[in-house]
N, C-alpha and C positions, 0 to 999 in steps of 0.2 A: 388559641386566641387569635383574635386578629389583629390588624396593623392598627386598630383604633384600642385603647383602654377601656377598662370598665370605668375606671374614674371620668376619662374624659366624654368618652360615648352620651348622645342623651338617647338610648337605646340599651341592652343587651339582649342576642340572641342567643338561646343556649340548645343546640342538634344534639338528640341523644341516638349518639350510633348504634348502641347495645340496642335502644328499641325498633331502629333500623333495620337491624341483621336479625331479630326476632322476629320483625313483621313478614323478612326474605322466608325464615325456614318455615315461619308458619305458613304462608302460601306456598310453599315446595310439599310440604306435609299434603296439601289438596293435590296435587300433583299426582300423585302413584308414582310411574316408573316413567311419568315424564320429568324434563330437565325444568329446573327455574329460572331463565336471566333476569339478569335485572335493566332496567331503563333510568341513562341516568345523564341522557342528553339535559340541556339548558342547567348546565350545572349543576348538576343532581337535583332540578328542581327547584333551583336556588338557597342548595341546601350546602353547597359544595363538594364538587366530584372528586376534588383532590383529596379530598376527607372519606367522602365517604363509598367511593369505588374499592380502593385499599379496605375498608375495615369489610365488605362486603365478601372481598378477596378470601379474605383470610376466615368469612365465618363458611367457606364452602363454593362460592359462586363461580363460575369458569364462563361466563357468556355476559357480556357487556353491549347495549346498543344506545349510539349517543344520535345526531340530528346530523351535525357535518362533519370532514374529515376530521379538520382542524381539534374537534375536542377531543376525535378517538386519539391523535398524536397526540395531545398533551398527557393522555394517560396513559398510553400504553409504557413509558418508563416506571411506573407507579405498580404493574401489576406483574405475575409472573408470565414467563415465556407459554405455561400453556391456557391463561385467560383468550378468548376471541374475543377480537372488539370489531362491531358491526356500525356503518354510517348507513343510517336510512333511508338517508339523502341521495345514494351513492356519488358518484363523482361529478363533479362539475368541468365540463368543457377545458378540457388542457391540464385537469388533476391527476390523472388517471394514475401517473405512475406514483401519487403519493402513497395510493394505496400499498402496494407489494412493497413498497421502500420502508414502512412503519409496519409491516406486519397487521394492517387493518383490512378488512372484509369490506366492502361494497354492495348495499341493497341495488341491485338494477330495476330500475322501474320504467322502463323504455326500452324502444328498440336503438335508439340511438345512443342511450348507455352503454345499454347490450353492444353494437358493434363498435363503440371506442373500446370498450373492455380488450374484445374478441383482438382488437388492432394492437391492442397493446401487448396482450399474450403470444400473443404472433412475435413480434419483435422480442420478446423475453425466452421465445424460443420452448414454452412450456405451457400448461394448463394453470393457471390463477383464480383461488380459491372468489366464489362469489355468493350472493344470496340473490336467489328472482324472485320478486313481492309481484301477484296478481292483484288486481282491481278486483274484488268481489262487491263491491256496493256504497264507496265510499267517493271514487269517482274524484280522488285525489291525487294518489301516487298509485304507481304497480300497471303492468301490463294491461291494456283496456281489453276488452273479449275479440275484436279485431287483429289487434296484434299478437294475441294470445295464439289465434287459426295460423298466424303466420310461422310465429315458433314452433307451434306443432304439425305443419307441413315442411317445414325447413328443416332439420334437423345442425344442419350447417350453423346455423343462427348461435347454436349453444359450444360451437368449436371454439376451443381453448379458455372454454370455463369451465373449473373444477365445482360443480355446484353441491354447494354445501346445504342448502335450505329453501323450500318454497314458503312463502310466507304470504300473507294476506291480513287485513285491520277487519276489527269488527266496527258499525257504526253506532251502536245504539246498545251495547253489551252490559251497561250499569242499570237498563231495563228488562229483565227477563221476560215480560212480556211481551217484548219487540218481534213482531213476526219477520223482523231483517234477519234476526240473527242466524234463523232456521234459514231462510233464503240463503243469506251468507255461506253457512257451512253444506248446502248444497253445492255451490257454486263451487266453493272452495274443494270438496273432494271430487266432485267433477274433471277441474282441472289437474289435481292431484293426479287424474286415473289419465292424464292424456302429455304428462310432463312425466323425464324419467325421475326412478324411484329414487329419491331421497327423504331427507327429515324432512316435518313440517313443521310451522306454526304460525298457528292462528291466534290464539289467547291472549288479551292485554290483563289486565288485573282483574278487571269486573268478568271480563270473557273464561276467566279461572273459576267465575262462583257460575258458571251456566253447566257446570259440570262436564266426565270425561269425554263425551263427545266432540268437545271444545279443546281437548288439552294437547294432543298430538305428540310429538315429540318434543318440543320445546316451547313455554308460554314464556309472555315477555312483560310481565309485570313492571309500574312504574309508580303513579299515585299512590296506589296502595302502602307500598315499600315506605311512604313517606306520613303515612296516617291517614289518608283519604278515604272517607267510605267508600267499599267498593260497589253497594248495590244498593240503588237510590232505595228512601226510603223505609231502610232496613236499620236492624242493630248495626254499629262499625264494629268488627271482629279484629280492627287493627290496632297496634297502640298509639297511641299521642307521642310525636317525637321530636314538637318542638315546642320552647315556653320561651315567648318576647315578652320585652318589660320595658315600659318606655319611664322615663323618668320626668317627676313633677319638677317644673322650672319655680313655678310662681303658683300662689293661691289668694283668690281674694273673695268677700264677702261681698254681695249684690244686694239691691233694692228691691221688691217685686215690680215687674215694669221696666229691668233695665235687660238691653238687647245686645246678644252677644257673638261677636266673630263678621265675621265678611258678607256684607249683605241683611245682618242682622233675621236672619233663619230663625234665629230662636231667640225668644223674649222670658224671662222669669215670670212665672205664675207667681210666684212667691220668694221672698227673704231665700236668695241661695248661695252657697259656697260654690264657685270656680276652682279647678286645676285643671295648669295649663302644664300640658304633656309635650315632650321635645320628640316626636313623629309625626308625619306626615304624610301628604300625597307621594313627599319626594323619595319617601323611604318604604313607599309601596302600600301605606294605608289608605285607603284607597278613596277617592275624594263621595263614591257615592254611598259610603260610611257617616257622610255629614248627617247627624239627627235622626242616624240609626244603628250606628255600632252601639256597643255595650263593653266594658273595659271591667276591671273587676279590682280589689284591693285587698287583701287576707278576705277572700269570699264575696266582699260586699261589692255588689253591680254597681257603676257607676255610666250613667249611658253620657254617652255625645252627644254633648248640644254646641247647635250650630256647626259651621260649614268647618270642613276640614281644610287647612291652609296647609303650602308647602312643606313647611317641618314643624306644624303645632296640630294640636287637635285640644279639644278644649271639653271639660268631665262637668258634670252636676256632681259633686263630692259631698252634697250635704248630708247624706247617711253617715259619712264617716266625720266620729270627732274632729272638731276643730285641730286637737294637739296630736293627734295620731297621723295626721295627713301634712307631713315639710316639705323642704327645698328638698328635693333627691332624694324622694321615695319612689319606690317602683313600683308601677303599675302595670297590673297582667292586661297582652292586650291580645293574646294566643297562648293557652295552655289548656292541660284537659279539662275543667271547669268551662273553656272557651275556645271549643276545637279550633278549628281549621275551616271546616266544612259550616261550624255554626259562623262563624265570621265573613263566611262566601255568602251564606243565606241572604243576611242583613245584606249585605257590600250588593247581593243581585246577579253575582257570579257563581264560581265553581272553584273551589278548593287548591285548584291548579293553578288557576291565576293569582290568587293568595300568595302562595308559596314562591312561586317564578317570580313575584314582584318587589318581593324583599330586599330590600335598600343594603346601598353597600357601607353606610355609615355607621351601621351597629357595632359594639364590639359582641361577638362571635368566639363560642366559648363550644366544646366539643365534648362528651362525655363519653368513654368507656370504647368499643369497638376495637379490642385489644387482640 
């Protein structure tokens, strides 16, 4: 539970970790005799890492990658001595020695990582475990094809890192269509054949359903882990692992003709019952959900009318009896009835931003991961 009640909350989130750690072994099962991690930087997604790295721990997982140092320290106390935890980030300008002090791993994505690393190793007197991420197409993080000529005529460059993993991002991996991908994992074993031999990986969670080609030695799944379709316009083959419930404040009967919320967006066509729900923009509903999310009650759809305000959002309820809809009932406003991904649709997003935007005012309820 979290530091808010369910009494007092006008929210409850409830994380089901068993479906968590299911969704992990089910994508380990696509694997073969490659490794699973998991991805569980921006706190698990906004799901929480402190919850759900641990239960992940314990259903099998030994490979962790969060965004900055700072979060892999906050977990590493949480997991056993032989979890690795990897910052993809790697180190920021004068961090360097956080890494080997917490026992976290470093993606280098530069040459200038690269030799703060190398300076640091130097002065520790030893080789320090690291991870090199190549640019293959993404043009964001990892060695650019430049620098890349550089490390592979230097060999120097890689003194006194113990390199644990080459790694590279797919851009376009939730499309199997994507003629990047093929690009990509050219590029990517290219490099492979020109950096010394160690693990690779390539595969994010969608980059898992583009089959073994893709899977390497270690894939590094993340959305998925959390219910995310992993391949656009497909079946989701993952489960549903979260159900928010916002709770009704107030309900009142309208006129036809009368216009409601900020801006007045929406006017009743007809005689309609309002419920007024305690979520908001401010709790991560997202405001371009106004006059298009859909909310639901034991099954029955209730859509959003009008603009979504800071911590209200406001239901057409008139399917649902007058006596059946009070003060503090809960209304589904993410569950499997009302994935994840169908509420990115409407909102104009991605599933990702959904989840990561989850307000911290909910009370937050944790099932099973035992």
């Amino acid at each position: 539970m979290s530091k808010h009640s369910q009494t007092n909350a006008g929210a409850v989130l409830v994380v089901d970790l068993d479906a968590i750690c299911n969704n992990w072994r089910a994508l380990r099962a696509r694997l073969g005799g490659a490794q699973c991690a998991a991805v569980v930087k921006a706190d698990a997604y906004g799901l929480g890492a402190q919850r759900v790295a641990p239960a992940l721990y314990r259903a099998g997982c030994r490979h962790f990658f969060v965004a900055h140092v700072d979060e892999a320290i906050s977990l590493r106390p949480l997991l056993g001595a032989d979890a690795s935890l990897y910052a993809l980030h790697g180190s920021p300008p004068g961090a360097e020695a956080e890494f080997p002090a917490h026992g976290v791993v470093p993606v280098l994505n530069s040459l200038r990582q690269l030799a703060a690393f190398r300076a640091l190793a130097q002065r520790h007197g030893k080789a320090l475990p690291a991870v090199l991420q190549v640019d293959t197409g993404m043009a964001r993080l990892g060695l650019s094809a430049p620098e890349l000529e550089q490390v592979v005529a230097d060999a120097g460059l890689l003194q006194g890192v113990e390199l644990k993993l080459v790694m590279s991002h797919l851009v376009s991996a939730e499309d199997p269509s994507s003629p990047t991908n093929r690009l990509q994992l050219e590029r990517f074993r290219a490099a492979l054949g020109r950096l010394p031999t160690v693990a690779a990986s390539l595969a994010n969670s969608s980059g898992i359903f583009l089959g073994p080609d893709y899977h390497f030695d270690l894939a590094r799944p993340g959305a998925a882990l959390y219910g995310v379709a992993p391949v656009g316009g497909a079946d989701n083959p993952m489960q549903s692992v979260i159900r928010l419930r916002g709770k009704v404040i107030q309900t009142r009967s309208i006129d036809a003709g009368t216009a409601v919320g900020y801006n007045h967006r929406w006017t009743a066509a007809k005689p309609s019952r309002i419920a007024t729900v305690a979520v908001g923009y401010a709790d991560g509903y997202l405001r371009s959900l106004s006059n298009r999310g859909t909310a639901h009650f034991e099954g029955i759809p209730l859509p959003v009318v009008g603009n979504v305000s800071m911590d209200t959002i406001t239901l057409d309820a008139s399917a649902v009896p007058e006596d059946q809809l009070q003060e503090g009932s809960l209304i589904d406003l993410a569950c499997p009835l009302n994935p994840v991904d169908a509420v990115a649709e409407r909102a104009g997003t991605i599933g990702y931003e959904i989840l990561t935007s989850l307000g911290n005012r909910y009370a937050r309820s944790y099932l099973g991961g035992e």
